[in-house]
N, C-alpha and C positions, 0 to 999 in steps of 0.2 A: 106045754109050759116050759120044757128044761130047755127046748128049743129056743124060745122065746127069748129065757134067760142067756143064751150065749150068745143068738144075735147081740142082747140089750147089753152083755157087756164085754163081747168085741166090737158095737159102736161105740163104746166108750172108751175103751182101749186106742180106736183109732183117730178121737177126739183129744185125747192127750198127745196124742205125737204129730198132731198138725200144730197144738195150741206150741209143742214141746219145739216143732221147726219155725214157727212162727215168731217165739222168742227168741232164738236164735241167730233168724236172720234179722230183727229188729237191732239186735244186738251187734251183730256185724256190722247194721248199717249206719249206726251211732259212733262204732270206732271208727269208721270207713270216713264220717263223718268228719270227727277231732283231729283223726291224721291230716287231713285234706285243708283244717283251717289251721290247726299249727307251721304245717309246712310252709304254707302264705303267708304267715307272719315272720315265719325267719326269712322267706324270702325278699319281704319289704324292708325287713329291720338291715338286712347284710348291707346294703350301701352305705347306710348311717354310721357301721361299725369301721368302716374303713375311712371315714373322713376321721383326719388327724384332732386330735382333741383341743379343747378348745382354752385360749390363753386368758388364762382368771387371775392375772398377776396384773396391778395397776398401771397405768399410761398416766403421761402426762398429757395426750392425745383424747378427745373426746371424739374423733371422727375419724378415719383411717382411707376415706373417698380421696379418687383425684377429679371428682367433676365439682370445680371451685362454685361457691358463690359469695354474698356476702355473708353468708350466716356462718362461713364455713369456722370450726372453731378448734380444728388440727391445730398442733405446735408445728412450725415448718421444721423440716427435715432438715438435716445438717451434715453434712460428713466430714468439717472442718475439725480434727483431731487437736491435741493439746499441742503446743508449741513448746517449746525449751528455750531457753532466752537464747542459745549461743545460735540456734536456728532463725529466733525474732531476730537478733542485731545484723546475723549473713542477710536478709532477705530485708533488712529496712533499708537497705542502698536499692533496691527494686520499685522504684519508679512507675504508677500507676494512674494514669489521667482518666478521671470520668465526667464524661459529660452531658448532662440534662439537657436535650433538644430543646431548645424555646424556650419561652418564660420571662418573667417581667411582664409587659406590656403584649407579647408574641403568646400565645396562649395555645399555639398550633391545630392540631386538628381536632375537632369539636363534636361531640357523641350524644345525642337524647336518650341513649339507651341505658339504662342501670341508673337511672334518674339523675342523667347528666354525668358527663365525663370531660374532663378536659388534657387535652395531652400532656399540659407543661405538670400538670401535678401527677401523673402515672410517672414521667417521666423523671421526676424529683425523687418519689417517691424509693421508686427501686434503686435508682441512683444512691441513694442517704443510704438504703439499707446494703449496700452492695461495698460503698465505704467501710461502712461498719466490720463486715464481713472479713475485707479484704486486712485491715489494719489489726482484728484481730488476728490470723494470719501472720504474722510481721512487716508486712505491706508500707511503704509510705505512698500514701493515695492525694493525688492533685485534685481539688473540683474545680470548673468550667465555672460553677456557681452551686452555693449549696443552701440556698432559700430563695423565696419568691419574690425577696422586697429588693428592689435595684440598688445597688452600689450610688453613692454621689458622684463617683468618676465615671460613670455610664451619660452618657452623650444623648439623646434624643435625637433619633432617625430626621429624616428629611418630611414623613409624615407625622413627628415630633411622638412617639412611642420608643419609651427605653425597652431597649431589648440588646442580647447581647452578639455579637457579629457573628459571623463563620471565621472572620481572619483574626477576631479575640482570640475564640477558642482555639485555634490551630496554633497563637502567638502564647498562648499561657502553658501549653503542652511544648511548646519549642523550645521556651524560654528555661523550662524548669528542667531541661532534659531527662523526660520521660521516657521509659523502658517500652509502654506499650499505651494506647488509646483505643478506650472504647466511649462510640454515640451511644445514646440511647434515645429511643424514640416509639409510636405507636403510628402505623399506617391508617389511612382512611381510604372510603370506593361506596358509592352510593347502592351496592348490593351489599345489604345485609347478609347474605348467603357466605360471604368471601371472610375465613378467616385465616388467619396462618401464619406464623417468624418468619422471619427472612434475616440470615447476617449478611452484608455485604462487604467486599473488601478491593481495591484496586491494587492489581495482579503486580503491579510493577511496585509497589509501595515498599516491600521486602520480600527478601526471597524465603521466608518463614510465614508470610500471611497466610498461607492457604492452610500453614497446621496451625495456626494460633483460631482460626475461625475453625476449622476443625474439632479440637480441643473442645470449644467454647461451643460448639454443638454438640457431642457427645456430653460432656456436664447437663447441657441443658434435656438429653434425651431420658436421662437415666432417671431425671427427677419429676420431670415434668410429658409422661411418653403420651399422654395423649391430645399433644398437642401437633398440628403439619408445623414442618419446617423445612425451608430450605437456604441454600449457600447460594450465593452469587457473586464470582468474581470476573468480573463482564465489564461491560463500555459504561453500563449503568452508574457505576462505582466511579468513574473517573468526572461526573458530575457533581458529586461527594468530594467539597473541599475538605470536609473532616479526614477524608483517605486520602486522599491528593498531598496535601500539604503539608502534611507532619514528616517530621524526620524518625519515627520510631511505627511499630505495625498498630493500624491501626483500623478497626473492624468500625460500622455502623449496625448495630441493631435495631430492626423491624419488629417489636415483641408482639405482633398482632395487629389485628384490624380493631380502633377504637369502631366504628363501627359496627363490627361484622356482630351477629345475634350472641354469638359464642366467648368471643374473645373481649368482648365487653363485659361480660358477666364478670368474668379473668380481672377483668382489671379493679372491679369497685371491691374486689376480695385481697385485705392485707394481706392473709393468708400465700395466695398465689402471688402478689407482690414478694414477701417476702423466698418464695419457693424460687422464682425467675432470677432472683439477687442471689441465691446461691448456686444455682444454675451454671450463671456466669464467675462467681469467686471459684468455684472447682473449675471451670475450666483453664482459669490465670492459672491458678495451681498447676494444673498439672500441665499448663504448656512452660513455666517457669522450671519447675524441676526437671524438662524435659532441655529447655534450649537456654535458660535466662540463670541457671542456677553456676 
């Protein structure tokens, strides 16, 4: 029997030290546990912690994208600075000719995409707003034409459509002795696919053209970068009486394919209207203060 009793309680002696390592390791494996999920959450969190904190101070900006559409409801950007009047008076002898491709009766190249586009009104459009721009600036700005309804001195073509000439507008920029001329305009190409600026300018026109398109491409990169562009001053340009004929430099802008999928969308947005209009006033600026000032 005493026998009995010492088996019966060193089996139970050795039942507490299993139950005794059993909690133990449960235990270990509960904290083994906690380490192994807290470490995973600071892991995931540390990226979050390094992004720059986020701007809760108001905009006058509702949208901060550059893929325009018509919804789009961004204030356009601006980097036209306060002017000083003795700045405005030096720069209103600065002569600025703008001109709206087409229009009147001439309605240029024609778009079904963004539920109808027509060039002479892109082309007004940015124009008006490019005026605006420039004049606040100190700018005195010439227009070509600065609405749709024709003049009663406009003449009716030989197909009896008022529209206004190539040698009007090179004679209105001649006459007024302008500092600089810029076209404006929207390409067309039965591939949708095809979108993209183009300034043109003829090489021989001044010996400054090549940095006043220059200029007026950089302006337009820094606002508007996700858009292709490219410069051409080629034989092309010398078909461009708007470059040919004037006495002062004078660029043609291609602001995109009214057709093309992309650059259509561009155009039925104020928004990027307005963005393209300031595109081009910074780059007058800054070819102005560079060579006109």
């Amino acid at each position: 029997m005493a026998r009995n009793n010492y088996q019966y309680s060193r089996h139970t002696t050795m039942q507490k030290k299993r139950r005794a390592r059993r909690a133990l390791l449960l235990v270990g494996f509960i904290i083994l546990i906690g380490l192994l999920i807290f470490g995973a959450v600071k892991l995931f969190k540390k990226p979050a912690e390094n992004e720059p904190p986020k701007d809760t101070t108001s905009s006058s900006s509702t949208t901060t994208t550059t893929a325009y559409s018509t919804t789009t409801t961004t204030a356009p950007p601006t980097t036209t600075t306060t002017v000083n009047d003795a700045e405005k008076e030096k720069r209103s002898s600065y002569k600025i000719c703008i001109d709206p491709g087409h229009g009147y009766d001439d309605p240029g190249a024609v778009s079904d995409l963004s539920g109808g586009l027509y060039e002479k009104d892109v082309n007004l459009f940015v124009a008006l707003a490019l005026r605006d721009k420039l004049e606040a600036m100190g700018f005195t700005v010439i227009m070509t034409r600065d609405s749709d309804v024709p003049p009663s001195t406009i003449v009716p073509s030989k197909t009896g459509l008022k529209k206004l000439s190539l040698t009007d507008r090179c004679n209105i920029a001649n006459s007024s002795a302008c500092d600089l001329f810029v076209s404006l305009h929207c390409d067309s190409c039965e591939v949708e696919s095809i979108n993209g600026c183009c300034i043109y300018y003829y090489i021989d026109n001044s010996p400054y053209i090549a940095k006043y398109a220059e200029f007026v491409l950089n302006s337009l990169k820094a606002i508007l970068p996700d858009q292709d562009y490219t410069v051409e001053g080629n034989t092309r340009a010398k078909s461009y009486q708007v470059c040919r004929n004037v006495t002062m430099p004078s660029i043609l802008i291609e602001m995109g394919f009214i057709t093309g999928n992309k650059d259509a969308v561009d155009f039925a947005s104020e928004q990027w209207r307005q963005d393209f209009a300031q595109g081009i006033a910074d780059g007058i600026l800054a070819f102005y203060e560079a060579y006109g000032s």
